[in-house]
N, C-alpha and C positions, 0 to 999 in steps of 0.2 A: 430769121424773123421777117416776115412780110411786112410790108407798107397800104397804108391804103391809096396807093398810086392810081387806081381804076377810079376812085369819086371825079378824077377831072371830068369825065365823059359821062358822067348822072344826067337827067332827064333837067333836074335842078339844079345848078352853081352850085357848087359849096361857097361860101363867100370868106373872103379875106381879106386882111389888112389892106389899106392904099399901098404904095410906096414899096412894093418889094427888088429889094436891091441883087443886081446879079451879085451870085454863089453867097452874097450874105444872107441873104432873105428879109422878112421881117424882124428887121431889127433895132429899126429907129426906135425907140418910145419904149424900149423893152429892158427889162434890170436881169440879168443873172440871180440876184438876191430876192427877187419879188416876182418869178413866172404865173404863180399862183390867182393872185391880184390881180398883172399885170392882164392874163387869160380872162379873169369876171370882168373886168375892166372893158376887152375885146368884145364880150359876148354880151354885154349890154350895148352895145354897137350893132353888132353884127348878126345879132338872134340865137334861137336855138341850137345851130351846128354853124362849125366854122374851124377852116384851115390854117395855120401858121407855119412856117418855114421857118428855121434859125440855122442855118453854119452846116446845111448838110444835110437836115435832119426835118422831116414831115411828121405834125401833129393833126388829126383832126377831133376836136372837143365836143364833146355834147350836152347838150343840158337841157333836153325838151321832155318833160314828164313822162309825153308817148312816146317819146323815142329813145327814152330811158326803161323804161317799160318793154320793149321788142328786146332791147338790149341784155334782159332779162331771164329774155327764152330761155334757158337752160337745151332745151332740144335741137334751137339754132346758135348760142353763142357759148363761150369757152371763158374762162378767165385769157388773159393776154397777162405775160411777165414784160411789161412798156421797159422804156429805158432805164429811167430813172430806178425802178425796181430791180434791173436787170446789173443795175452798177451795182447794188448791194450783194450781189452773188459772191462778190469777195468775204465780207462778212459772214452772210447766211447759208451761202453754198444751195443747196439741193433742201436746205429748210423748209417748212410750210409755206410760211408765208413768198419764198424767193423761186421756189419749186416750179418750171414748167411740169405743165399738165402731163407729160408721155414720161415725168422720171417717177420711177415704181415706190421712191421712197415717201412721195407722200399720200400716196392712199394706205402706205404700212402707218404712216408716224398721224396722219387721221384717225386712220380706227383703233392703235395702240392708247390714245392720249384724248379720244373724246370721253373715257371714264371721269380723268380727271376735273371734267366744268359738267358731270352733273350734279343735281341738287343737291345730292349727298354730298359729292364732294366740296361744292360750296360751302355747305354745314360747318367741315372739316378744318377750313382755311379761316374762319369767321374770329376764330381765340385771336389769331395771327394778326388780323387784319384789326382788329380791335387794338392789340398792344403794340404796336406800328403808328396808329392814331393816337396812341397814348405818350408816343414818343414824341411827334408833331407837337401835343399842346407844352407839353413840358419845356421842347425847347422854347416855343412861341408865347409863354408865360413869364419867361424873361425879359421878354421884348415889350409885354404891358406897362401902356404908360410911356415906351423908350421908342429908338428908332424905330422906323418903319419895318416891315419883313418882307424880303424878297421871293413873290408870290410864285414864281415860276421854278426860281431852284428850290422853293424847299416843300412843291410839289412833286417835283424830281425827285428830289433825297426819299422823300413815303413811298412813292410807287416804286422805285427800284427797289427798297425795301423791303416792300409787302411780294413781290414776286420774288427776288431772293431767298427770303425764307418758308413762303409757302408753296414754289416751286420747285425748290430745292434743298432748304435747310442751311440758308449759307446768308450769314449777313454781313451788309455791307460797310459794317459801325454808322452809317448815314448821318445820323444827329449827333455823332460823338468828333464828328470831322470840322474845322474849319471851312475848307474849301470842298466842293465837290470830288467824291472819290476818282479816282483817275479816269476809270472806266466812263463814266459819265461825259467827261470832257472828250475822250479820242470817241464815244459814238455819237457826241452833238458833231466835233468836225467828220468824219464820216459819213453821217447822212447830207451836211450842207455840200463834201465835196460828191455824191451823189450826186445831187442834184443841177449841182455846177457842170458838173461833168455832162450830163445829159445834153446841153446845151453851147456844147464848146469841144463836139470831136470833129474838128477839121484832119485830116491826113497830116504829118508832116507836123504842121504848124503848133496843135497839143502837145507833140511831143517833148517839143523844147518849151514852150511856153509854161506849161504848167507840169514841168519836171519835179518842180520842189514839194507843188500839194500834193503830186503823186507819191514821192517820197516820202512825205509826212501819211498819206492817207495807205501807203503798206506798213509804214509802223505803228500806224493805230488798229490795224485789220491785226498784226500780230500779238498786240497787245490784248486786244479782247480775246482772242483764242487762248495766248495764256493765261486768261482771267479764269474764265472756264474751265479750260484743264485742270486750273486749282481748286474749283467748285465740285469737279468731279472727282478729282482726287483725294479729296476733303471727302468727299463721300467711300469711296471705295474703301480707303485706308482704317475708318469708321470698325469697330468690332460691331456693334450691333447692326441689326437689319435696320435701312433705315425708311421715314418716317413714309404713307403711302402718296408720296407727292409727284409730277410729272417726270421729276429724276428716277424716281424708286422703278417706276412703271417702266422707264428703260429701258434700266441695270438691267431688271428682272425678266425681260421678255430676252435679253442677251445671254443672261444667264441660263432661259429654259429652253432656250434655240424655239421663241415664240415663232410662228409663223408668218408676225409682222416684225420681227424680228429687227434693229437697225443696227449697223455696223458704226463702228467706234467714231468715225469722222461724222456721221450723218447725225449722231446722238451731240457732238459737239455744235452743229450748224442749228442741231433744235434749239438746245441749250441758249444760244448766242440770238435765235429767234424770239425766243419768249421773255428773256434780258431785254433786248432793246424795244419790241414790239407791247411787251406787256406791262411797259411803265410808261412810253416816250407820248404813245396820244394818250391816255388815262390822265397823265400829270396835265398836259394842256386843257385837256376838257376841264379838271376840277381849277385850271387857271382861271380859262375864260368864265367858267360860273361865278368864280366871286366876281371877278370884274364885273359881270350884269347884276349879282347882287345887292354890289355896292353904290351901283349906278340906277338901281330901281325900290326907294322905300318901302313901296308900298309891296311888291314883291317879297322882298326881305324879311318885311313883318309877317306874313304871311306864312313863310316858309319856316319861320319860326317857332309862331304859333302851333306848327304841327309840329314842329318836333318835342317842343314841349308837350303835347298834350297825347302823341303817340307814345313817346319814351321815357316821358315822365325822367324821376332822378336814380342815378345807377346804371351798370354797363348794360346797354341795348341788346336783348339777347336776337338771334340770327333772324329770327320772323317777325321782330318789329321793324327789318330795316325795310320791307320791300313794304313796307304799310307807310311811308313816306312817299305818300303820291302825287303830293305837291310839289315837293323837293325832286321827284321822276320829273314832272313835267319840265320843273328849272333844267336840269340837265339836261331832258331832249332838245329842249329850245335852244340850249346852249350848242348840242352838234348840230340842230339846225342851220343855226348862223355860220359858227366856225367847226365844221369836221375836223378833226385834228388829224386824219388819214384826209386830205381834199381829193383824192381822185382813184378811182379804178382801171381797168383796160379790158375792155373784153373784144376777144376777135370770133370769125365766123367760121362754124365749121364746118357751111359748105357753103356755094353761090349763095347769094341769095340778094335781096331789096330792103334796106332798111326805111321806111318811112313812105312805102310804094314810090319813092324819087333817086334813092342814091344805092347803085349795085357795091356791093362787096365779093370780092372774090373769097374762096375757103381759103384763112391765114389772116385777112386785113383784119386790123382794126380800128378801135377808136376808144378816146380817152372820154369819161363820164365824167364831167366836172362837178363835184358835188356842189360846194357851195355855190354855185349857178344854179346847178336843179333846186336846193333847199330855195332859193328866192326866185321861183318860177311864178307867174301868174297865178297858176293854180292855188297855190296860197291863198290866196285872196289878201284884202287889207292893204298895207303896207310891208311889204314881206322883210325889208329891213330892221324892223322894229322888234324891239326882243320883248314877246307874249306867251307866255308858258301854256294862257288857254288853249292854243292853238291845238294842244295834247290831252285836250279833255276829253271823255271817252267819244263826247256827240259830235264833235270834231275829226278826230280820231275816224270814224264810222263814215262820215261822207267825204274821206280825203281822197286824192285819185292812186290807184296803187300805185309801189314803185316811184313813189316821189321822195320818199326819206330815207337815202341809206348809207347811215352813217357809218355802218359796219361793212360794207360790200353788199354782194350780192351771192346769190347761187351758194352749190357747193363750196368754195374757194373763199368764202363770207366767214366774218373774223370768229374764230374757234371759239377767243377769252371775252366775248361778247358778256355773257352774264357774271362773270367772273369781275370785270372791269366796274360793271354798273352797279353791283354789290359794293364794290370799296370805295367806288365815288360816288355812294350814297351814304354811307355811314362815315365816309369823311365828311361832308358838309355840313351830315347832321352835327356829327363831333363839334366843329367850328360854329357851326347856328347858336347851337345849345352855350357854348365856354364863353364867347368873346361879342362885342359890339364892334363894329370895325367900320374904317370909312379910307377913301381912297384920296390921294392928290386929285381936287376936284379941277385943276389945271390938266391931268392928264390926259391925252390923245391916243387911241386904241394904236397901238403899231404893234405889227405881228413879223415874226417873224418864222422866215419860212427855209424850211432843211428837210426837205421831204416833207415832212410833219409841222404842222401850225400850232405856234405859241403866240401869247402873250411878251410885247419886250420890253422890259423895263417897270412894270407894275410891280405895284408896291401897298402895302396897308400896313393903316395904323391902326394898333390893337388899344381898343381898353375893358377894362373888367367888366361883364354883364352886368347889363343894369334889368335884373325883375322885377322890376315896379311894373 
């Protein structure tokens, strides 16, 4: 994997931190726990592109509309598998979303499994995704009136849920559990020691120092593979044919010696991909939205208002959800602000100039800091400020391209795209429509970060709808 070592000699500085210390780099003022932050933090300093060093390792960030935009080319840039992505290759292996671009398995496990997120297929999952939401209010109907509920695991518990069984037929008992099912807890430390890892491979020095997370983090890599194995197992062993979900679509192309055909490992790295991929930013998105929910009346009412008056009383059938386009806009706003995936990598695939000032050789790349580009200028206003207009169609229409992308970019751009926005919109609605709810108005936004951005420590208290 290339570096973008060549930016020292651009036409332009790349600009960086004060204070860079021999072979530590920039690392005064920096958290292991908070790179994410601590990078928006840099780049309101430091402008649209900007270099950091840590323990070894060279990042260069971007977040300039246009230069996110170039970045874009599909005919000049590539997906890049960055660090951080690249530690999860234990996990995901040769998966979609962990896959360098030259392994052959995923343009098979692309075209075998884009059936799956069309709109037919969405149709298909809607029962699913409904009685999953049904589970949520039931447990959270005990909680009316009582303690608070803990807004971020028991958006985990639904989405791990709704992809379990609509991905594969295999559920997690979720709201039948006290604590979080196992798997949940070894992929939250997994992604955090990802991400740690990124940031702390010295020669030598990692090896003994963080011998122990290493140990813990092979036995949580084993543990989600035999999680799986038993989901497939569970399938195979199965007498009838089973149901047409991304599993089935597998088996079945293994079975016909399909020509995108995936061998038994590569079908467990999918599997293990759409598990942690397809609930971990979904469940934060639908976090951070109640948080701005809670923290905007007049929003709330609003978004309210449509779901009562779109879905009326009784279970929402599949084409009233996308007819919640107020409730659209809350959610975009909301990955506006906080992306729950914050960042991309795209490298180049051959010479070239990015921004007519900084060369890249064919291989370098550079990281797209999203939530930097979501609060770019171009926004206009105060870009901090959580405004769902922003997403209205006339808004929408003069925005600059390539300034919102919550999902990636290119080819290599999130597959369960529409799959995701489907269930965190007919979950919100669920929650608009059941309950009245209001937050600790003492609480302070803290997110925290493990690859993927949550909400920490948020909490609501629920009471009965009031229609009046």
């Amino acid at each position: 994997m290339h570096v973008v070592e060549n930016l020292t000699t651009a036409t332009t500085p790349i600009p960086h931190p004060p204070r860079r210390l021999p072979l530590l780099g920039h690392v005064l003022g920096v958290s292991l726990h908070t790179p994410v932050q601590d990078s928006m933090r840099l780049g309101r300093q430091l402008g649209p592109i900007f270099e950091r060093k840590a323990l070894g390792n060279r990042f260069v960030f971007v977040s300039g509309a246009d230069m996110v935009a170039e970045l874009s080319d599909e005919s000049r840039f590539a997906k890049n598998v960055a660090p951080g992505i690249a530690e999860l290759r234990g996990i995901g292996g040769d998966g979609l979303f962990t896959a360098y671009n030259e392994e052959p398995n995923w343009a098979r496990a692309h075209n075998l499994l884009r059936p799956a997120f069309t709109q037919a297929a969405m149709r298909s999952y809607h029962d699913t995704m409904v009685q999953v939401a049904g589970e949520l209010t039931e447990y959270w109907d005990a909680h009316v009136g009582g303690d608070p509920v803990d807004v971020s695991s028991d958006m985990t518990k639904l989405t791990l849920e709704t992809i379990g069984r609509t991905g594969f037929s295999y559920s997690f008992d979720s709201f039948r559990r006290d604590q979080p099912h196992p798997f949940v807890e070894a992929m939250v430390r997994a992604l955090t020691h990802a991400q740690r890892r990124t940031f702390r491979k010295v020669p030598l020095v990692s090896k003994f120092l963080y011998r122990k997370s290493d140990q813990q983090n092979a036995a949580d890599t084993a543990y989600m593979a035999q999680v799986v194995d038993e989901v497939i197992r569970h399938r195979r062993d199965s007498a009838a044919e089973g149901p047409e979900d991304l599993l089935e679509l597998m088996l079945r192309a293994a079975r016909e010696d399909d020509p995108n055909r995936l061998d038994e490992v590569n079908i467990r790295n999918q599997v293990v991909t759409f598990l942690v991929a397809g609930h971990e930013t979904t469940s934060g998105a639908l976090s951070f939205a109640l948080y701005y929910l809670a923290r905007n009346p007049e929003v709330l009412a609003k978004a309210r208002a449509e779901v009562d008056e779109v879905w009326g009383d009784g279970v929402p059938p599949f084409e009233k959800v996308a007819k919640l386009r107020y409730v659209r806009r809350v959610l975009d706003e909301t990955l506006r602000l906080w992306p729950t995936a914050p960042a991309y990598a795209r490298e180049a695939r051959e010479d070239t100039v990015l921004a007519g000032r900084y060369p890249m050789q064919a291989g370098d790349w550079m990281l797209v800091l999203i939530p930097a580009l979501h609060r770019d200028p171009e926004w206009g206003g105060d870009p901090e400020r959580f405004d769902p207009e922003r997403f209205s169609p006339e808004h929408v229409r003069g925005r600059a391209p390539h300034i919102y992308k919550p999902f990636g970019t290119g080819e290599r751009a999130c597959i369960g795209r529409q799959f995701a926005i489907h269930e965190a919109l007919l979950v919100l609605g669920t929650i608009l429509r059941r309950y009245d709810f209001s937050a600790d108005p003492d609480y302070q936004l803290r997110i925290q970060e493990r690859l993927t951005l949550m909400p920490d420590g948020y909490t609501l208290t629920l009471r009965p709808r009031n229609h009046g």
